[in-house]
MMTF fields as JSON, N, C-alpha, C and O atoms, coordinates in Angstrom:
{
  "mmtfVersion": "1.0.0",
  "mmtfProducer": "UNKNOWN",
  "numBonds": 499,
  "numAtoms": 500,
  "numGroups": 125,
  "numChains": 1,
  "numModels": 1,
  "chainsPerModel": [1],
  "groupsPerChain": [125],
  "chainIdList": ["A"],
  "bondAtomList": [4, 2, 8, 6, 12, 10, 16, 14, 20, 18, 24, 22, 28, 26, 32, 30, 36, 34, 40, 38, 44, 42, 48, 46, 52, 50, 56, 54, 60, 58, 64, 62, 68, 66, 72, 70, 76, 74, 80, 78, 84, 82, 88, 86, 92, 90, 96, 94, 100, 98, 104, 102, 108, 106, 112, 110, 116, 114, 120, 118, 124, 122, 128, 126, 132, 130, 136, 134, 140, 138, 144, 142, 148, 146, 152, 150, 156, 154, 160, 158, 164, 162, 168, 166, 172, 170, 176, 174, 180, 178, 184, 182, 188, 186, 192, 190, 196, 194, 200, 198, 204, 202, 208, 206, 212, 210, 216, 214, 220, 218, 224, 222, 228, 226, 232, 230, 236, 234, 240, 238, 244, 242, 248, 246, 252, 250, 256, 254, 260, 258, 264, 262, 268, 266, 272, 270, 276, 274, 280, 278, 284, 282, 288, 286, 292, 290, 296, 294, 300, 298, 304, 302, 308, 306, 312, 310, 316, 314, 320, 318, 324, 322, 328, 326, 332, 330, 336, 334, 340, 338, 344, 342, 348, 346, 352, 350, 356, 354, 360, 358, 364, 362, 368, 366, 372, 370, 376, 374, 380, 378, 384, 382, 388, 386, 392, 390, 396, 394, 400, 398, 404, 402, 408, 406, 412, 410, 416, 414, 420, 418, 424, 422, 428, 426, 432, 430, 436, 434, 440, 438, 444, 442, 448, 446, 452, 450, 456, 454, 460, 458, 464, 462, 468, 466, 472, 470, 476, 474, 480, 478, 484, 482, 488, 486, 492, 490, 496, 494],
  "bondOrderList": [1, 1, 1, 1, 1, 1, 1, 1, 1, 1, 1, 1, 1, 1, 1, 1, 1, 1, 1, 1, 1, 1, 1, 1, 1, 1, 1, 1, 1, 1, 1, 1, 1, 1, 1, 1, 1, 1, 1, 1, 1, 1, 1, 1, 1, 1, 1, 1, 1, 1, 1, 1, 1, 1, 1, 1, 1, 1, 1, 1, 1, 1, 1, 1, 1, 1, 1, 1, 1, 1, 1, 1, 1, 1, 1, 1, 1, 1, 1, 1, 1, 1, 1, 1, 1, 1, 1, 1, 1, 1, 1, 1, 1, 1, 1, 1, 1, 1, 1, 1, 1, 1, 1, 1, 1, 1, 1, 1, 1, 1, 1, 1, 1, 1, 1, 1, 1, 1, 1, 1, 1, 1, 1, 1],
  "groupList": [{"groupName": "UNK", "atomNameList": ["N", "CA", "C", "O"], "elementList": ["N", "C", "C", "O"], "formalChargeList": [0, 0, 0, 0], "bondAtomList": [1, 0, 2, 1, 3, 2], "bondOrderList": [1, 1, 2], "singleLetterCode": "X", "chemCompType": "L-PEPTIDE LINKING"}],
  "groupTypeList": [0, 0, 0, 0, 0, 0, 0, 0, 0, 0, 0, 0, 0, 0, 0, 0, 0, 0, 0, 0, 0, 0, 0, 0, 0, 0, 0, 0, 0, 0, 0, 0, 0, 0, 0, 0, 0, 0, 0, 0, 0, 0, 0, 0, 0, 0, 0, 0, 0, 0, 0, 0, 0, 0, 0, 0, 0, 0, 0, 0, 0, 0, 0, 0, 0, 0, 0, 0, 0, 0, 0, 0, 0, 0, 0, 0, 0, 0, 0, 0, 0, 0, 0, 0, 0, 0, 0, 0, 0, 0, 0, 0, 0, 0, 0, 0, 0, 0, 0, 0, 0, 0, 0, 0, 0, 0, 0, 0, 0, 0, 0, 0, 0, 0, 0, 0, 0, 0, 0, 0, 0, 0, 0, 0, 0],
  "groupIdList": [1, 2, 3, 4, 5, 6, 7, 8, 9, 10, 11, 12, 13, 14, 15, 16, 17, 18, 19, 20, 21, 22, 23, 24, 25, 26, 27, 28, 29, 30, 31, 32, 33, 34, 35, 36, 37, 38, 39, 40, 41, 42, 43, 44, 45, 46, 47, 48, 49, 50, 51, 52, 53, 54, 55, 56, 57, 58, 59, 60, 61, 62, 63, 64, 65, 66, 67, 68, 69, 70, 71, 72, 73, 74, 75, 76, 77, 78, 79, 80, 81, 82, 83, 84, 85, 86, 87, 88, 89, 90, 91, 92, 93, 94, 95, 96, 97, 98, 99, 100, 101, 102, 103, 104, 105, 106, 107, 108, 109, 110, 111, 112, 113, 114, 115, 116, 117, 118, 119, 120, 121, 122, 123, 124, 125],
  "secStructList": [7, 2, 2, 2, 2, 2, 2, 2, 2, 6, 6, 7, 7, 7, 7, 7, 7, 2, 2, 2, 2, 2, 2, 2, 2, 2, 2, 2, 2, 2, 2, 2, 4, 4, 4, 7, 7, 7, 2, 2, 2, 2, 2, 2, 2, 2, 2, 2, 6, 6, 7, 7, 7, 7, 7, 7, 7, 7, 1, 7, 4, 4, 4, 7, 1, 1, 1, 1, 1, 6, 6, 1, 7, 7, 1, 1, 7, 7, 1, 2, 2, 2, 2, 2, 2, 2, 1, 1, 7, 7, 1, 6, 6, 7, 7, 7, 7, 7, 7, 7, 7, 7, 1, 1, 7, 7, 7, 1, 1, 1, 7, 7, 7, 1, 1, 7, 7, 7, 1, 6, 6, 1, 1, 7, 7],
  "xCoordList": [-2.219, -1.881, -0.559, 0.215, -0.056, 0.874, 2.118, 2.974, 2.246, 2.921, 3.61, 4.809, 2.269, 2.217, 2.952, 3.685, 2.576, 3.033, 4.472, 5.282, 4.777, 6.478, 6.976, 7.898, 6.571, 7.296, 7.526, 8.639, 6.06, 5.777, 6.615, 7.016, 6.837, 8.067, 8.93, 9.463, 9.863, 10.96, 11.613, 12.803, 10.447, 10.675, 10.331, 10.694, 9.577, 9.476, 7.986, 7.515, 7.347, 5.448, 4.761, 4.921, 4.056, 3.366, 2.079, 1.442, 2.429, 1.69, 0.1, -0.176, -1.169, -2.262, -2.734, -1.921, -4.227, -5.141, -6.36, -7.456, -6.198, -7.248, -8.248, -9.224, -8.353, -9.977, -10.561, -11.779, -9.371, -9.924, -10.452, -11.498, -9.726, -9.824, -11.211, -12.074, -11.45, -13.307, -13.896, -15.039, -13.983, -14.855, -14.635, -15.537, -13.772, -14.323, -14.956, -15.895, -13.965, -14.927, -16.194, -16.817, -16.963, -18.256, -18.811, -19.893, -18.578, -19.622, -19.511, -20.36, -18.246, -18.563, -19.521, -20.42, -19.184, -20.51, -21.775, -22.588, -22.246, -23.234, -23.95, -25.136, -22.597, -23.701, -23.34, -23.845, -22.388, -22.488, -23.469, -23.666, -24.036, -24.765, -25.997, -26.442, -26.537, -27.728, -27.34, -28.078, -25.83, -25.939, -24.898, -24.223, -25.034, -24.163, -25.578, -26.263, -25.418, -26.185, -26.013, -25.15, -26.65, -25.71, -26.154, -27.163, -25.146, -25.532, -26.247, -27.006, -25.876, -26.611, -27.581, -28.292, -28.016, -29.69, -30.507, -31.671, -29.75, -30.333, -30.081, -30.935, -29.23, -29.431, -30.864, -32.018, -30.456, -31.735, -32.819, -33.602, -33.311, -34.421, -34.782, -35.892, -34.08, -34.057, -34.585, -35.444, -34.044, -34.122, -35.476, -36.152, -35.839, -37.131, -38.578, -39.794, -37.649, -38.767, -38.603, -38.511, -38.58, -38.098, -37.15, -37.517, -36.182, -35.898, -34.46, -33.851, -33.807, -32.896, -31.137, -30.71, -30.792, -29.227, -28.028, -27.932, -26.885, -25.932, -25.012, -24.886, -23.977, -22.622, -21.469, -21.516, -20.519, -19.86, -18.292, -18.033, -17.093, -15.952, -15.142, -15.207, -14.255, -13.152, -12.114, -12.663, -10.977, -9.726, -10.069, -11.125, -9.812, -10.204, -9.594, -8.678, -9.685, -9.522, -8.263, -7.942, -7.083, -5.57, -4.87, -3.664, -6.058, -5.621, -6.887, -7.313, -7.467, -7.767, -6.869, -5.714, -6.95, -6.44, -6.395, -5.501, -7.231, -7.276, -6.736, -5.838, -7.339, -7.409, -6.552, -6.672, -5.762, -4.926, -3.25, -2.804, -2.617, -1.277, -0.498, 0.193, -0.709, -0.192, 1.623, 2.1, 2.482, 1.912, 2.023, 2.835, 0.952, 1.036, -0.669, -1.116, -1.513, -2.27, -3.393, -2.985, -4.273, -5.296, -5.656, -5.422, -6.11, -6.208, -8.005, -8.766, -8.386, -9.953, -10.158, -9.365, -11.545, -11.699, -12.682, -13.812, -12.202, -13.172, -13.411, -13.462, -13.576, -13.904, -15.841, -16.277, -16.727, -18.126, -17.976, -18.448, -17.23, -17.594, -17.791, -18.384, -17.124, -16.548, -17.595, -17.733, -18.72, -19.766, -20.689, -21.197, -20.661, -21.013, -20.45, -21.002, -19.124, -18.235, -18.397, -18.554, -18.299, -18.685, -19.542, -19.204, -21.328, -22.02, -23.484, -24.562, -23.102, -23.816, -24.931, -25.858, -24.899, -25.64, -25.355, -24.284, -26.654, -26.207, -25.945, -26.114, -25.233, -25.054, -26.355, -26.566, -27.133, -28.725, -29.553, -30.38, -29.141, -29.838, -29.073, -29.485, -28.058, -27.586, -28.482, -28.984, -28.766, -28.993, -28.197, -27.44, -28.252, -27.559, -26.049, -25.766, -25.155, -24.067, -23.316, -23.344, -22.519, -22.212, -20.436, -19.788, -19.935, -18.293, -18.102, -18.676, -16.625, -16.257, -15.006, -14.416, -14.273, -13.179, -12.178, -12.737, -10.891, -10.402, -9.524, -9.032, -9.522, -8.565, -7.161, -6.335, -6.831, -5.114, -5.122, -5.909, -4.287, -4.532, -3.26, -2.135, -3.508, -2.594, -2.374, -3.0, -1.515, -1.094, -0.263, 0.826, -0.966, -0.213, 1.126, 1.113, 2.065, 3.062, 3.705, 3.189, 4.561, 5.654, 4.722, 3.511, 5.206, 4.542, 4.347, 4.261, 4.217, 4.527, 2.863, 1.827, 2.791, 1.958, 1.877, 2.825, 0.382, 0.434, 0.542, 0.583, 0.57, 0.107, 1.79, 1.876, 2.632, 3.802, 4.509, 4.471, 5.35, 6.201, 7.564, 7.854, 8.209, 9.484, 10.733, 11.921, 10.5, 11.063, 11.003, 10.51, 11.732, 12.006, 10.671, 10.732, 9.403, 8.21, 7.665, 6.566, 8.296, 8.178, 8.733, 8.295, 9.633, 10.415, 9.929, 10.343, 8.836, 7.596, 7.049, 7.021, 6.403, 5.295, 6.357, 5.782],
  "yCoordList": [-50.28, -51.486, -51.322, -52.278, -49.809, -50.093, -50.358, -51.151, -49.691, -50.166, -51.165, -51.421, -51.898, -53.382, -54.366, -55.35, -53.859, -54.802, -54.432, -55.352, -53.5, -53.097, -54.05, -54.626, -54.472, -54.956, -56.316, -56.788, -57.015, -58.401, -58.705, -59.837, -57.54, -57.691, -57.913, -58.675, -57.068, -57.452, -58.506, -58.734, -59.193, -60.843, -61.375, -62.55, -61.063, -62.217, -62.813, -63.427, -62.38, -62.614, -61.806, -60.6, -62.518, -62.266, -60.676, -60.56, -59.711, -58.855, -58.485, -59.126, -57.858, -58.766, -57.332, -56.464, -57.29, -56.463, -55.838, -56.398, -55.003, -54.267, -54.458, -54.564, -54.541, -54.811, -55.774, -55.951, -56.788, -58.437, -58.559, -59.141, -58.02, -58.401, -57.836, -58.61, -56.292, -55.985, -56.698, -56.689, -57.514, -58.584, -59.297, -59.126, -60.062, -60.855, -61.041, -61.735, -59.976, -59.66, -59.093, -59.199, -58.251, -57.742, -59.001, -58.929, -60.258, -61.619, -62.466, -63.299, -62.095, -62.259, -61.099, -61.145, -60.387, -58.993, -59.207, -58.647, -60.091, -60.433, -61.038, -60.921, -62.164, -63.619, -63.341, -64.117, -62.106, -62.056, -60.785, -60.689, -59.869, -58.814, -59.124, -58.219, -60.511, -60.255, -60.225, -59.845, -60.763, -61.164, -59.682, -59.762, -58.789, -58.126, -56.296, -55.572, -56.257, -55.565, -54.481, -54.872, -53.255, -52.736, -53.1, -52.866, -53.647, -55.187, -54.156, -54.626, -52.908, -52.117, -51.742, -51.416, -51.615, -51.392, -52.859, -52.782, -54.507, -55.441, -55.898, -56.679, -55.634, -55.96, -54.718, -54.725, -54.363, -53.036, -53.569, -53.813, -53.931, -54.224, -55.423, -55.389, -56.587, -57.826, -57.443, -58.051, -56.623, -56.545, -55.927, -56.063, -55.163, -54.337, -55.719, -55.751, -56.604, -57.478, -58.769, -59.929, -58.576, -59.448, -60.49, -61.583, -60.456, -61.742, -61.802, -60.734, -62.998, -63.618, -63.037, -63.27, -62.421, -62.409, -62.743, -62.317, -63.609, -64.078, -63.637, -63.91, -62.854, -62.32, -63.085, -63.628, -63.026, -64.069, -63.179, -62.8, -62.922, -62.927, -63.476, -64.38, -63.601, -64.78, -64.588, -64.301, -64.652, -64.597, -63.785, -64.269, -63.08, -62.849, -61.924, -61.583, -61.118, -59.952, -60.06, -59.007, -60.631, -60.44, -60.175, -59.933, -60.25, -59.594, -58.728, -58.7, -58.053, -57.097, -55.946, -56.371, -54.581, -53.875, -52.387, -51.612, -52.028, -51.418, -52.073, -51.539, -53.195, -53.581, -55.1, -55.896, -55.422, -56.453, -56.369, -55.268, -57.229, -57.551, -56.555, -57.136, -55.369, -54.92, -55.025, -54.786, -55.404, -54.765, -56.363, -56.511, -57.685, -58.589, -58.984, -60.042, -58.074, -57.98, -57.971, -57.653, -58.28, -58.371, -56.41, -55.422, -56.394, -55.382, -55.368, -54.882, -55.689, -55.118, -55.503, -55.568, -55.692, -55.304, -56.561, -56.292, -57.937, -58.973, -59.721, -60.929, -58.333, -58.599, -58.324, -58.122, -58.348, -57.536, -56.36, -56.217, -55.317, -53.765, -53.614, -52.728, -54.721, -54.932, -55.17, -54.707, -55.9, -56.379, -54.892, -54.796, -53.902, -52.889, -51.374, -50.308, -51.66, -51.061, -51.408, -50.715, -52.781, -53.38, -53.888, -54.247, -53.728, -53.74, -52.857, -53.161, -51.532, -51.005, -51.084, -50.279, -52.056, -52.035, -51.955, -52.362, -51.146, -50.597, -51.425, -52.63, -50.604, -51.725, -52.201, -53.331, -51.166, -51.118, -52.507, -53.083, -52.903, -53.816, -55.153, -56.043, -55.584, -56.635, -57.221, -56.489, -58.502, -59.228, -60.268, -59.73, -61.308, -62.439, -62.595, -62.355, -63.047, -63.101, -63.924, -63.733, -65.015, -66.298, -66.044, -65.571, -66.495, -66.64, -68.022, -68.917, -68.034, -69.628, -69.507, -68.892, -70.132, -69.98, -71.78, -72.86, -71.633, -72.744, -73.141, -72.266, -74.082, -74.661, -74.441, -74.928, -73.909, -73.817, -72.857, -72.755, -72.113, -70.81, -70.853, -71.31, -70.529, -71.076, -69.006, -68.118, -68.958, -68.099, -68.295, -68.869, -67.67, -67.794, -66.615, -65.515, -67.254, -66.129, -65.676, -66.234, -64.91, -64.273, -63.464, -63.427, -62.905, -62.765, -63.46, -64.672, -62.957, -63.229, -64.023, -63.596, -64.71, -65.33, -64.337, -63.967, -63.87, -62.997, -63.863, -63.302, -65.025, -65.71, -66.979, -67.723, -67.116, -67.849, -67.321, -66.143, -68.294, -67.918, -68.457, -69.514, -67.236, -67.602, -67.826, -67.825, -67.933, -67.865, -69.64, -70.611, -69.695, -71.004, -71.504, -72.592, -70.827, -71.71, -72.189, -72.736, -72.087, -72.857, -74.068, -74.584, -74.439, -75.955, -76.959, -78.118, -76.449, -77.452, -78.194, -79.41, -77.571, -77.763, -78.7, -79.348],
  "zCoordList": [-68.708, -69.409, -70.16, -70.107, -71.124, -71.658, -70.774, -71.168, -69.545, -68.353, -68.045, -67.93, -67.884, -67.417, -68.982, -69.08, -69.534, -70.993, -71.216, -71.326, -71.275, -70.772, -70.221, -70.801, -69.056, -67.491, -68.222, -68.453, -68.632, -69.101, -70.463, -70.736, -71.307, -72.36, -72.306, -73.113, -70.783, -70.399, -69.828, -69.609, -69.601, -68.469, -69.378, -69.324, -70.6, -71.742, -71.947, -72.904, -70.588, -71.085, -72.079, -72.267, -72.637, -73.842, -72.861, -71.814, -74.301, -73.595, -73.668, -74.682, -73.255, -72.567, -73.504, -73.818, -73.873, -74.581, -73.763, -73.773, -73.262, -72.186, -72.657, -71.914, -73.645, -74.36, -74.244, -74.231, -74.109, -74.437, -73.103, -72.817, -72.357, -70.816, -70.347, -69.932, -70.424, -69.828, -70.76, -70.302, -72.056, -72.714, -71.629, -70.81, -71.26, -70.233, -69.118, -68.728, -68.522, -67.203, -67.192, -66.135, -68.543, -68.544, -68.573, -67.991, -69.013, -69.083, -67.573, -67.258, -66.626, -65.359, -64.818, -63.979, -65.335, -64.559, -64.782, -64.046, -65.882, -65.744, -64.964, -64.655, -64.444, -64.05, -62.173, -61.361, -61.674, -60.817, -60.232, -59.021, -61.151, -61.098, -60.052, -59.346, -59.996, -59.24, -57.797, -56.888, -57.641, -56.373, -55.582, -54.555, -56.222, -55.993, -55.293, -56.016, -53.764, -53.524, -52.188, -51.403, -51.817, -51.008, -49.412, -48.746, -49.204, -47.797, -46.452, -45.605, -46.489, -45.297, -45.581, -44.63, -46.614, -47.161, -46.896, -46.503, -47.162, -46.946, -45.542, -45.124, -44.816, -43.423, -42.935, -42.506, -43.099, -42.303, -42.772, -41.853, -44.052, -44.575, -43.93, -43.398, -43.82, -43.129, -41.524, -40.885, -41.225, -39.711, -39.501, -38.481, -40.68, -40.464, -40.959, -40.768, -41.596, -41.726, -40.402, -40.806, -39.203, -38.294, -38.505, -38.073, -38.976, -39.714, -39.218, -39.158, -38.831, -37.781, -38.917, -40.048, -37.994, -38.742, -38.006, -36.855, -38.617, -38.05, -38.451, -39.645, -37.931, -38.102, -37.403, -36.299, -38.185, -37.398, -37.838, -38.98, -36.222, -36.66, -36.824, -35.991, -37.417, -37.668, -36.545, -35.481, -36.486, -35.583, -34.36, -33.951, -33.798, -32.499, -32.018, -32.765, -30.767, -30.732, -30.593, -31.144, -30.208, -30.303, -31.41, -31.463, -32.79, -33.818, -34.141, -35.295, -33.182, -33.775, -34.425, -34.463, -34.982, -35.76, -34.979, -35.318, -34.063, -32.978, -31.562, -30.911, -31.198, -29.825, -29.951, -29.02, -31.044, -30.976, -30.507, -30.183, -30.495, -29.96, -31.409, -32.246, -31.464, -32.738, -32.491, -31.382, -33.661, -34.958, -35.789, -36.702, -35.263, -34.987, -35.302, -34.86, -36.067, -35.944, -37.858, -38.975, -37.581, -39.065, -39.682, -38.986, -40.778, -41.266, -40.774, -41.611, -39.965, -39.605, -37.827, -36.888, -37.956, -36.637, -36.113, -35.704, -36.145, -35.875, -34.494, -34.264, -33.417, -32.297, -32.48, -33.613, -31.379, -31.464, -32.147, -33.274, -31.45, -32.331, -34.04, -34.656, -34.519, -35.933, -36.399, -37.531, -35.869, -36.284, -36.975, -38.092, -35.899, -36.754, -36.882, -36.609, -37.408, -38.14, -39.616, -40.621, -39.392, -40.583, -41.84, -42.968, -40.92, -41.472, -41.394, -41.904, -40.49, -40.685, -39.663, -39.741, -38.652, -37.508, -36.519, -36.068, -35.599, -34.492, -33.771, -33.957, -32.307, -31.482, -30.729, -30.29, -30.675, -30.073, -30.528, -29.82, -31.86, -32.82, -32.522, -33.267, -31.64, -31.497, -30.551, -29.698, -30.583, -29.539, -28.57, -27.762, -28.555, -28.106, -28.761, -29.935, -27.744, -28.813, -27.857, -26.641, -28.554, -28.793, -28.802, -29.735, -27.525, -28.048, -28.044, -27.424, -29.349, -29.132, -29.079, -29.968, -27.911, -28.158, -28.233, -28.043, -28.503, -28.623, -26.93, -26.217, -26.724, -25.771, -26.096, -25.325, -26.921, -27.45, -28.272, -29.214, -27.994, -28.937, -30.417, -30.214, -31.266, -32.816, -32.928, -32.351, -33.67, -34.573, -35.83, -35.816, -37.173, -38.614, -38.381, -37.828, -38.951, -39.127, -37.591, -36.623, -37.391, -36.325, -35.372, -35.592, -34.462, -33.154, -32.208, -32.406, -30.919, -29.741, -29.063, -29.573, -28.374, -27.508, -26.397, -25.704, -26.29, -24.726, -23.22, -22.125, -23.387, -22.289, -22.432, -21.455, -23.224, -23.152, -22.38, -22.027, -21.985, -20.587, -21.424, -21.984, -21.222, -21.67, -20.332, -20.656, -19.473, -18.497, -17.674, -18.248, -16.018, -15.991, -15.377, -14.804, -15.415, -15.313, -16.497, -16.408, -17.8, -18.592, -19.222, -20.25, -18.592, -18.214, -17.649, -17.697, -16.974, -16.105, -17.123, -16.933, -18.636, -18.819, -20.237, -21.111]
}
């Protein structure tokens, strides 16, 4: 903190009280404490009580972090394998699994399209 209050002196922000600050956040620690639990102990437990679980990845494997269009790519792994990299279940324990994909493919930010044609068969379209 005295660090940080340096930096914030020099640009002219008012400087901040470490103390004041875990007062606050210990009264968020409260009210988020119940929901806060260790998720591979409750998937396993879930699974040991038959009970239906849905994992779901976001963006898709061209940004995966291993197996994506690197260096063009997400900081994890949200193809299937990720599913349990991520949470602790086997692959043995998967069942059914569900792709969705889009008719048009989008990307945030710079990088290349694997499937754009930069060439003169793309004057057609």
């Amino acid at each position: 903190m005295e660090n940080k209050n340096k930096i914030f002196k020099a640009f002219g922000y008012p400087e901040l009280d470490a103390n004041e600050i875990i007062k606050e956040y210990q009264q968020y620690a409260k009210v988020l404490a119940p929901y806060v639990v260790d998720t591979v102990v409750l998937l396993h437990n879930s699974m040991r009580e038959n009970k239906k679980l849905l994992c779901e990845g976001a963006q898709a494997t061209l940004l995966d972090i291993d197996f994506g269009s690197y260096p063009f790519v997400t900081s994890s792994n949200p193809s299937l394998g990720g599913i349990c990299t991520g949470s602790g279940i086997s692959p043995k324990d998967i069942g059914e699994v569900y792709g969705v994909i889009k008719a048009y493919s989008s990307r945030v930010g710079a990088g290349p399209y694997i499937t754009e044609e930069n060439n003169e068969i793309r004057r057609y379209y």
